[in-house]
Structures are given as structure tokens and as C-alpha cells.
C-alpha positions, 0 to 999 in steps of 0.5 A, a space after each residue: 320100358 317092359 322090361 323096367 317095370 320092376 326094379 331090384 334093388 339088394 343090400 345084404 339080406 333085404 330086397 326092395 321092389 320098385 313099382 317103376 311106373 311114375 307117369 302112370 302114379 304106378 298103376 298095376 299092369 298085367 305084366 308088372 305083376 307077372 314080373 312081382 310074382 315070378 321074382 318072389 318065386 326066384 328070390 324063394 328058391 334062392 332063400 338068401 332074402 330074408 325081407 322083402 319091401 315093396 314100394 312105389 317109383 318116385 314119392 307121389 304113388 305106392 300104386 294108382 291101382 289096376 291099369 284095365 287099359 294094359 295089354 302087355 305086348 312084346 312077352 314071351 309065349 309062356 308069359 302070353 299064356 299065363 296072362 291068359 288062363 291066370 289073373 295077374 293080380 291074384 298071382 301077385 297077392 298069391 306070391 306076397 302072402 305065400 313068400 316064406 319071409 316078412 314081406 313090408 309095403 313102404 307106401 311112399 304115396 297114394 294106394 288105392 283099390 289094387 294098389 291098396 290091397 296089394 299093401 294090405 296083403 303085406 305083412 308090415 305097412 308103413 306109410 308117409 304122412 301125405 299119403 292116402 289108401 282107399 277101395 273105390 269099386 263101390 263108386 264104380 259100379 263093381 263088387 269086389 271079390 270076396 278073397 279082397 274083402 276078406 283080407 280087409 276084414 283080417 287086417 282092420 275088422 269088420 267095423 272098418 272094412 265096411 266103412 272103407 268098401 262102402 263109402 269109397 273114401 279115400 282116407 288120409 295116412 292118419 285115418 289109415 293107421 287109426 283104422 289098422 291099414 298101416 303101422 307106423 306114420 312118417 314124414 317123407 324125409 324119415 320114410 326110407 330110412 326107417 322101413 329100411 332099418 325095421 327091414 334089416 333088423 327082421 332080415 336079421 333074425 332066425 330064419 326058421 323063426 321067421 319062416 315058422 311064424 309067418 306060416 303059422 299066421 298065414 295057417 291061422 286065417 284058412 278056416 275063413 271059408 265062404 259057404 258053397 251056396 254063398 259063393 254061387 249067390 256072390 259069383 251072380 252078383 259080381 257078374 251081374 254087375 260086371 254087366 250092369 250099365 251102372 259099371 259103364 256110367 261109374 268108368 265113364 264118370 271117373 274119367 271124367 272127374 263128376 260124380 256117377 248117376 247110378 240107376 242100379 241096372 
């Protein structure tokens, strides 16, 4: 199944990449998000591709979120050693937001934590109205990234991003679009249709408009720096509580569907 993990499919100048992981409600593995990052790449230095969306196999998940419990086997040296020295995730959300043409996220169902900022760093979200979108590391005992936080901020505004990382929540598609995390709103059988006609109408537009203003937003956002003295502060406690028992009794509680008892050590 390695090598299915993303499929591609092409029609004039768009592409959609299929998160092919439906027993797993399409959980983000290590190497699914190697392959994401290295055929964003391909389909740059091709530059035939004018739109990229990406989806979800079958219509109950965009994406679960991260599989931790993935350990990719079978792969190539040089791939073993990317996996090694580079997060997987960041390289994915490194690709989406550098790839010089639109990049849209159909949400065909749930996407929560991982999956949900993955949506979020594409540019276009558009979601079917059964679907949900959420940030839980809250109820696991995890502090998010800020590079993560930041992005929610961009997109939806302090107000919001405080209320998603918060609370946990998982909001429904209506929620999610009043708060910025998506677009547009539709039922399951209008989806696919409409995402992909928004999708050739940008493939048809001006490519070096294209490239130009996506490079001008993406531009827009580098002056958001976290200060030095700040991010040691913040490395501490994300480490802190990547250490902590609380992260410990939050996976163990997940998994056994209950509520986590939290004791902040």
C-alpha cells in the first residue's frame, strides 16, 4: 500500500492529490506527506500545473490528523534519511505554501489537528456541509507550534484562533466557514463539481498573475517574527510538556474515549 498512499489525478492544467488512506479516516503518515512534498516539487519544476487540490479518499475524511503510530518501512535510504533529519509535516505545509500556483483543499469530511492545518495552509478551503474541522492538542496535553498558531491567526484572526486551540472543539462545516476556516459550504453531491470548476477557472487565468500574487501575499506574512527571547520561553514549555504526565493520561484517554484528568505536571 506504500506506494498508493497518494494518488494523482490530472485533467488539462489542474491536479488533485488523494490522501488514499480511507481505513485510517486518512491519517497523515510520515511518508504520505514525503510523497505530498516531493510531487509539489515535481509538479513545480514541471510548471504545467496551474491548481492544485487536495482531498481526502472516500467522503468520511479530509484527514484524522497525524498517525504518531506510523513508521514508514520498505523506503528507499534517501527517503529514510529525510525522514530522519526533516519533520515530514513541515516539509508537507513547506511545499503547499511555497508552490507558486493556488493550491485548494476540498474537505470531503472530517480534518482535525494535522489534517486541519494542512487545509488551512492551502489557499481556497472549500468543505461539504457534514464536515468538521478542529485543533485538539489542548485536550491532549500538547503546545502547539507556534509556526501552527500563527498560520490560524492569519487566516481566521486572534478572536477565533483562541477559541479553536482553546476549547479543543470540533466545529461543525457551518461554524467553520463563520469563523474564515473555509470558503464555501456544500452538500455532498455539489462538492466535487464545484471545487473542481473554481479549479479550472484559476488553472485558466494568467500564470504569472498567478505566481505573482500568491508570492505577494505569501511575502505579506514574513514580517510576523516571534522574538528570540520569546521562542526559547516557548521551546520550554512545548518541551516541558512533551515530557509532562499530562500528555501521557491526554493519549491514553483518547484512546479510550473518556475524558482526560489532568493534573498540569
Amino acid at each position: 500500500m506504500e506506494e498508493n498512499l497518494l494518488l494523482i489525478e490530472r485533467q488539462e492544467r489542474t491536479c488533485t492529490l488523494i490522501f488514499n488512506r480511507p481505513e485510517r479516516r486518512n491519517a497523515l503518515t510520515p511518508l504520505l506527506l514525503y510523497q505530498l512534498s516531493e510531487k509539489l516539487k515535481q509538479l513545480e519544476e514541471e510548471n504545467e500545473v496551474r491548481c492544485i487540490v487536495l482531498r481526502g479518499a472516500g467522503d468520511k475524511a479530509f484527514s484524522s490528523g497525524y498517525d504518531i503510530a506510523a513508521i514508514p518501512t520498505n523506503v528507499s535510504p534517501e527517503v529514510m534519511e529525510t525522514l530522519r533529519t526533516k519533520n515530514p509535516l513541515q516539509l508537507a505545509l513547506d511545499s503547499i505554501h511555497a508552490f507558486p500556483y493556488p493550491v485548494m483543499a476540498m474537505i470531503n469530511g472530517m480534518a482535525f489537528g494535522a489534517g486541519c492545518e494542512l487545509a488551512v495552509t492551502c489557499d481556497i478551503r472549500i468543505a461539504v456541509d457534514s464536515a468538521r474541522m478542529g485543533m485538539p492538542p489542548a485536550k491532549l496535553g500538547i503546545v502547539y507550534m507556534p509556526a501552527g498558531i500563527m498560520r490560524f491567526v492569519n487566516i481566521v484572526g486572534l478572536a477565533n484562533a483562541k477559541e479553536i486551540f482553546f476549547t479543543g472543539r470540533y466545529f461543525p462545516a457551518s461554524r467553520a466557514k463563520e469563523m474564515g476556516l473555509v470558503h464555501y459550504v456544500l452538500p455532498a453531491d455539489q462538492l466535487a463539481a464545484f471545487t473542481g470548476e473554481m479549479a479550472q477557472e484559476i488553472s485558466e487565468n494568467a500564470p504569472l498573475s498567478l505566481k505573482g500574487i500568491k508570492t505577494i501575499f505569501n511575502a505579506s506574512l514574513k514580517h510576523q517574527q516571534i522574538q528570540p527571547e520569546d521562542m526559547k520561553h516557548i521551546e520550554m514549555l512545548v518541551a516541558q510538556a512533551f515530557n509532562s504526565e499530562d500528555l501521557k493520561e491526554g493519549q491514553k484517554a483518547f484512546l479510550e474515549k473518556r475524558k482526560p484528568v489532568f493534573k498540569g505536571r
